[in-house]
N, C-alpha and C positions, 0 to 999 in steps of 0.2 A: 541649529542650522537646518534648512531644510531640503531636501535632495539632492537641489540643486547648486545648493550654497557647498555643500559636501564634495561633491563633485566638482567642484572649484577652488575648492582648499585643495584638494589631492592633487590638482593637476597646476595647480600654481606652486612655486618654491618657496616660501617664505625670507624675503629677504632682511638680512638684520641691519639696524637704525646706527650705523656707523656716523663717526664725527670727522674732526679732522685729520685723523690716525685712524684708519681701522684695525681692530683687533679679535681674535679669533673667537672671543667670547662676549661681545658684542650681542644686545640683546635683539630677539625677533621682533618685525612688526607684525603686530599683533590685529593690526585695523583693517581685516577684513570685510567683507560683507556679510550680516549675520543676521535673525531673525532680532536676536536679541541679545543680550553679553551683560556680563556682571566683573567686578572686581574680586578678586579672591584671595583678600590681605590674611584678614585672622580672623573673619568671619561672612559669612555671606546667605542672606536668603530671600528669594525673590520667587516670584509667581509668572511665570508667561502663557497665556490665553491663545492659543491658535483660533483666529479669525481669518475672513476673508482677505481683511488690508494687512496682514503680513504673513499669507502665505497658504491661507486653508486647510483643505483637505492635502494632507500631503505626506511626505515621511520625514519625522526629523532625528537629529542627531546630537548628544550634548557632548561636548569636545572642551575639555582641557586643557591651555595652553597653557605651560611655563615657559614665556615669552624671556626671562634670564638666564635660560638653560641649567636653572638649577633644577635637581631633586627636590618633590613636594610629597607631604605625608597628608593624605585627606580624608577625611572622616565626614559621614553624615548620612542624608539621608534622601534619595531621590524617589517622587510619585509622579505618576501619569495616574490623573482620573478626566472621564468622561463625563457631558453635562446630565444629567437626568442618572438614572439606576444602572443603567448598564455601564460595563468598566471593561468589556472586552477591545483588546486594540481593534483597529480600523478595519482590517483586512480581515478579522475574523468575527465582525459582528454578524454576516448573516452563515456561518458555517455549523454553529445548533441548528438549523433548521432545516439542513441539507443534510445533516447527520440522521438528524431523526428522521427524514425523508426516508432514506435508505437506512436503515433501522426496520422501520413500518415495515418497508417494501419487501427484505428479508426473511422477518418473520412471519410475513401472512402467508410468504411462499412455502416457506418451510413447515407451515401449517396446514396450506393445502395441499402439501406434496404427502406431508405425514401417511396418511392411511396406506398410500401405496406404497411408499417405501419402505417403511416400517414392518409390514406385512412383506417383505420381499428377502433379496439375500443382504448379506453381512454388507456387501460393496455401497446397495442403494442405503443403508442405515449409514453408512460413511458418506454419503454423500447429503442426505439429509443432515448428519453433526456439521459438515462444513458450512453448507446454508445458515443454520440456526449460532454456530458459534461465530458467523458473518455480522448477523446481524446483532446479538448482545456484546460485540464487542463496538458497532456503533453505538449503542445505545449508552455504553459505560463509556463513549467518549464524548457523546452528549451532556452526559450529569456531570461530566471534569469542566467541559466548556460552560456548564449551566452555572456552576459553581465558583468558576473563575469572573463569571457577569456579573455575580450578584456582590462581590466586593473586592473585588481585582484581585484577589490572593488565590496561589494553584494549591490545590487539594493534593499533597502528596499523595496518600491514601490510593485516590482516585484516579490520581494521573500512574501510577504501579498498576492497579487493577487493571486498568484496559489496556496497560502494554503488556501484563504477563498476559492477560489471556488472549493478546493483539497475537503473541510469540505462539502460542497453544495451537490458533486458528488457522495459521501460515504453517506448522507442522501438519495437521491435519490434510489442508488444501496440497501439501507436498505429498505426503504420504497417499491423497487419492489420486493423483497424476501419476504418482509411482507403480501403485498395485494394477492400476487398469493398465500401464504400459505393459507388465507382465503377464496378463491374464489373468488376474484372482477372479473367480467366480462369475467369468466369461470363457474363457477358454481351458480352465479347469479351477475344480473346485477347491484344491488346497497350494500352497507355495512350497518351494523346498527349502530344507534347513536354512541352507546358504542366505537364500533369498531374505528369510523372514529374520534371518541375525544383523543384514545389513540395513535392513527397514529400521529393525529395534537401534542399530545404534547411528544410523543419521537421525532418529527422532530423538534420542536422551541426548546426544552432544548439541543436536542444534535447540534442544531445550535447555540444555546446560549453558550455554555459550548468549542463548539469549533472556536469563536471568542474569549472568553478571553484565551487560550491557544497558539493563532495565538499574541496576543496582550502583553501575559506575558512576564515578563523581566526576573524573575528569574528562573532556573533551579526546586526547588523544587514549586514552587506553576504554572509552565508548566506541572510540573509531575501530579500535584493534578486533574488539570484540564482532562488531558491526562487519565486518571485515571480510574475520574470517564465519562468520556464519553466512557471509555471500559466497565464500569460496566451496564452503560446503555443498548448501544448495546446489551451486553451478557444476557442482560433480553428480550428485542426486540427477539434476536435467540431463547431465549427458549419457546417464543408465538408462534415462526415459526414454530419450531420443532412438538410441542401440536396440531397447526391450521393444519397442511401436514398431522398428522396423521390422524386425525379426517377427515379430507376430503378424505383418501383414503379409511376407511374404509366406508364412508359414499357411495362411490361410487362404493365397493365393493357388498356393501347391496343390491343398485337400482340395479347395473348387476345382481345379483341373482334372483331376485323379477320380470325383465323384460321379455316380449316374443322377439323373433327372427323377431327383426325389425330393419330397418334403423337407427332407432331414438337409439336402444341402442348400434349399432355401434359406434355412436359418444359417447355414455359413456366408450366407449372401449379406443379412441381414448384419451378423458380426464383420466383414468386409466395410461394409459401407459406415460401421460403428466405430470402426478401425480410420477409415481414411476422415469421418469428420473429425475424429481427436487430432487426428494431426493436425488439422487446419486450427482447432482450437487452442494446443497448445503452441504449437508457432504463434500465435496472438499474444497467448497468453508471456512470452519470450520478450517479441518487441512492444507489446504495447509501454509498457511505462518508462521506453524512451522516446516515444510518440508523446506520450503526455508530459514527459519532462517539456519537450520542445517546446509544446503548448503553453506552456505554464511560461517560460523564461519568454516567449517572443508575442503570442496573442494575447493570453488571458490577462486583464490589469491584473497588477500588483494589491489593487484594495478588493477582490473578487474571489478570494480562497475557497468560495462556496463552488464555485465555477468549477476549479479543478477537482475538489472531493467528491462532484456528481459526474465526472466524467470516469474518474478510478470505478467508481462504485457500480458506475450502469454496466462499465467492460467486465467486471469481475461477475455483475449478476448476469450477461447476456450467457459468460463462458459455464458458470452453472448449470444455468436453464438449459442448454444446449447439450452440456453433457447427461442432463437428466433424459434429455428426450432423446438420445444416442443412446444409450445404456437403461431404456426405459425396459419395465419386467415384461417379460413374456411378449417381445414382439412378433406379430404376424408377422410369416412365412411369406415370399414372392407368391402373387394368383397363380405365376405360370404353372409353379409348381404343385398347386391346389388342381389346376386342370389337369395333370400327369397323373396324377392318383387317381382324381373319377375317371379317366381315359381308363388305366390302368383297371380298377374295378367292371366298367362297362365291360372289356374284353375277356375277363374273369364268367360275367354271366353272359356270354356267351355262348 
């Protein structure tokens, strides 16, 4: 069946093939509209070819009908291949190449961010890992999709690897929205006990929680897990929300309370460090139900590359932005530069 044919079974009843008496168990008609249809006595095996004259480019659906309403036990074997080498379905033929788009992109960043950050405090090294574990874990979803092309079969292996370290990379990206909410190594140089116990254990539970979800076999207890590690997170956000607040007005208060020096230029400078995280992480909140949206109402359905470049650019723009908000050693306000040689000039006086 194909989309559309699908969508026409669903919404039509299937009426049953009654005689002069009808009876409850009266068999379905079966003669729908269909791409194409087979009998399925004691054996069956057929080949159908999507072409243009019945039906193309499109999504289809194979649907088994026991038109007697009896119970059927079915064995065998179903294949989807593609003509030529490639075997990726439809919608994900061009998203290798969007992956490794943003792959490249990731790690030349985090290559040329390296020297400065690296050379900086513990925060910009945390922010340099989230870059760089951004990027290898496109890269390890590259070689699953690269591998699934080259004979239609998914690479366990492969497909585990980039989702634990998919799960590694999102603890990380938590963990540096957390510690800049509280100040680490901007507005003091160490955390308190409290603090650094709750960090530890939103990171091993929501690591804990997304290995058995990488590991699960069924659908509803993938969801359970999937679940509650959203629930978690979304408690992690609301300590981020609480700790940004607090810290901007905290450094609202000292600029008020300061004289016209150097020193509270650079509270200026954490001010304005302050108010762009916020705008970043409120982004970072709604965007991916902007791009759900996207996805279900704009983007086609055979375009998957479309939506993995849209995730990818919002996630690198909230990077780059917090790098240059949090960049090392930034310049002091000029005003404040002129207050000092004012200051000096009257000195030699």
């Amino acid at each position: 069946l194909s989309y559309g044919q699908w969508l026409q079974w669903r919404t039509t009843e299937m009426a049953p093939l009654t005689g002069d008496q009808p009876q409850a168990k009266d068999p379905f008609n079966a003669y729908l509209v269909s791409c194409w249809r087979g009998v399925l006595y004691d054996h069956l095996q057929g080949t159908f070819r999507v072409e243009e004259s019945n039906g193309g480019r499109n999504r289809y659906t194979v649907l088994l009908v026991s038109a007697l309403r009896s119970t059927i036990d079915v064995h065998g074997q179903l294949t989807f291949e593609n003509p030529g080498n490639g075997q990726l379905p439809l919608q994900d033929i061009d998203v290798p190449w969007a992956l490794g788009l943003a792959a490249g992109v990731y790690l030349v960043t985090a290559l040329l961010l390296s020297w400065t950050l690296l050379r900086s405090t513990a925060l910009h090294s945390l922010l340099f890992l989230v870059l760089f574990l951004r990027g290898l874990v496109m890269m390890l979803q590259w070689l699953d999709f690269f591998l699934v092309g080259l004979n239609g079969k998914e690479s366990t292996f492969a497909e585990i690897l980039w989702q634990l370290f998919g799960k590694v990379q999102d603890i990380s990206e938590l963990m540096m929205f957390l510690l800049i909410s509280l100040g680490w190594k901007v507005l003091r140089p160490h955390l308190d006990i409290s603090e650094i116990r709750f960090a530890v254990a939103i990171s091993i539970i929501s690591f804990y929680l997304g290995v058995f979800q990488v590991a699960c076999t069924t659908p509803s207890t993938c969801s359970g897990y999937q679940l509650s590690r959203y629930i978690l997170h979304a408690l992690c956000y609301l300590v981020v929300i609480v700790a940004m607040n607090f810290n901007l007005q905290k450094l609202v208060s000292a600029i008020a309370d300061a004289p016209a020096t150097v020193e509270s230029g650079k509270l200026y400078r954490k001010l304005q460090a302050y108010q762009i995280f916020r705008w970043v992480f409120l982004l970072f909140i709604i965007a991916p139900t902007f791009e759900l949206f996207l996805k279900v109402t704009i983007i086609p359905w055979d375009q998957e590359w479309l939506y993995v470049l849209v995730q990818e650019l919002r996630a690198w723009v909230i990077y780059l932005v917090l790098v240059y908000a949090y960049r090392p050693n930034p310049a002091p306000l000029r005003v404040f530069e002129l207050t000092e040689r004012s200051d000096g000039s009257d000195r030699e006086d």
